[in-house]
N, C-alpha and C positions, 0 to 999 in steps of 0.2 A: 329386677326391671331395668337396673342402668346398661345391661348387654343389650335390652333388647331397642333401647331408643338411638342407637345408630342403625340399626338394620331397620326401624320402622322410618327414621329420615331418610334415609336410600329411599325405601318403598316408595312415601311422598314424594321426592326426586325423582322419582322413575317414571311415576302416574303423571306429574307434571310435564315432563319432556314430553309424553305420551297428546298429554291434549293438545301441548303446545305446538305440537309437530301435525296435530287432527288440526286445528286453527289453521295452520301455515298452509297448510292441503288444501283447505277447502278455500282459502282465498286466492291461492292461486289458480285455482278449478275457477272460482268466478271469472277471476278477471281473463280466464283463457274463454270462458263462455262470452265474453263480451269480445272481445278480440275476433274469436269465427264471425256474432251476428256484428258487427263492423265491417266486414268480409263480404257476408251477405249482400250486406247494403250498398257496396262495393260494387258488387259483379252486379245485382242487380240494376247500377248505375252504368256501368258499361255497359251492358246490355242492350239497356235502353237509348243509350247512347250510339251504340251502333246502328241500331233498326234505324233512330232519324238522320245517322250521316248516309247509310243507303237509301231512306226513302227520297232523301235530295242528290243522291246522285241519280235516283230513277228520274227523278223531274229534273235534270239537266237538257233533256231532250227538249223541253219548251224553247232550249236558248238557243238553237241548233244554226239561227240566223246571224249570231252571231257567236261565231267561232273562236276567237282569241276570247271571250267572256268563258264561253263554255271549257277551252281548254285552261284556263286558270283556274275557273272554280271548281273542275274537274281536279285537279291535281291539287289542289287544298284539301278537299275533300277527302281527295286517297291519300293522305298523308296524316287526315285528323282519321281515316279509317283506320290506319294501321298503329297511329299510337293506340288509340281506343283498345283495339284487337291486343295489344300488348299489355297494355295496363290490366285488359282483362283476366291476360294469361295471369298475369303476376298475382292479378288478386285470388283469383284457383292456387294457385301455391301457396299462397302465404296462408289462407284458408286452410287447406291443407297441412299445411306444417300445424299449423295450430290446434286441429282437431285428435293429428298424433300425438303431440305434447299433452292436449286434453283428457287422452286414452289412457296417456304415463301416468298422470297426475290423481283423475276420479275411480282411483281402484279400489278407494274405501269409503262406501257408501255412511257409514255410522261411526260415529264416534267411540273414542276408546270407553273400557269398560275399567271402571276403577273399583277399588276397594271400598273409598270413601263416600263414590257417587255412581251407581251403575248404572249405566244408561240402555 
């Protein structure tokens, strides 16, 4: 029995890197799950964001009597449009990146199978 208690510590060894490496997986699969709906929240924020800087540039027309108003809060407006638009773009990306990263990461649904403990 004393040959076989280094090959059955490897074994042990082996099954532990095995879960440890399942553990390290699946937390990094969360926290990429919380990262996309952060993402979400994100775009959904620009979004929404955008529809109220265009529905106030639709009602710019009310100010039409007075024109140096209407062209400043015009060109604010188109300035908070296009960051909006950008910030949106970038949250689609980052979203994106993150959901490939999440596709790398959740390829193993179930935990390792050990000798000790089969799951």
């Amino acid at each position: 029995t004393d040959l076989l208690t280094p090959v059955v510590q490897d074994v042990i060894l082996v099954e532990d890197n095995a879960v440890a490496t399942w553990q390290h997986q699946q937390e990094v699969t969360a926290r990429l799950i919380q990262c996309c709906a952060f993402y979400d929240a994100e775009i959904a924020r620009q979004e929404e964001r955008i529809g109220d800087i265009s529905r106030a540039l639709e009602n710019l027309q009310e100010y039409k009597n007075n024109k140096a108003f209407e062209q400043k809060a015009r060109a604010t407006l188109n300035a908070s449009l296009t960051d909006a638009q950008n910030c949106l773009n970038e949250a689609k990306l980052a979203k994106h990146r993150f959901e490939m990263e999440l596709g790398r990461w959740s390829t193993t649904e179930s935990a390792p199978a050990t000798a000790n403990n089969e799951v």
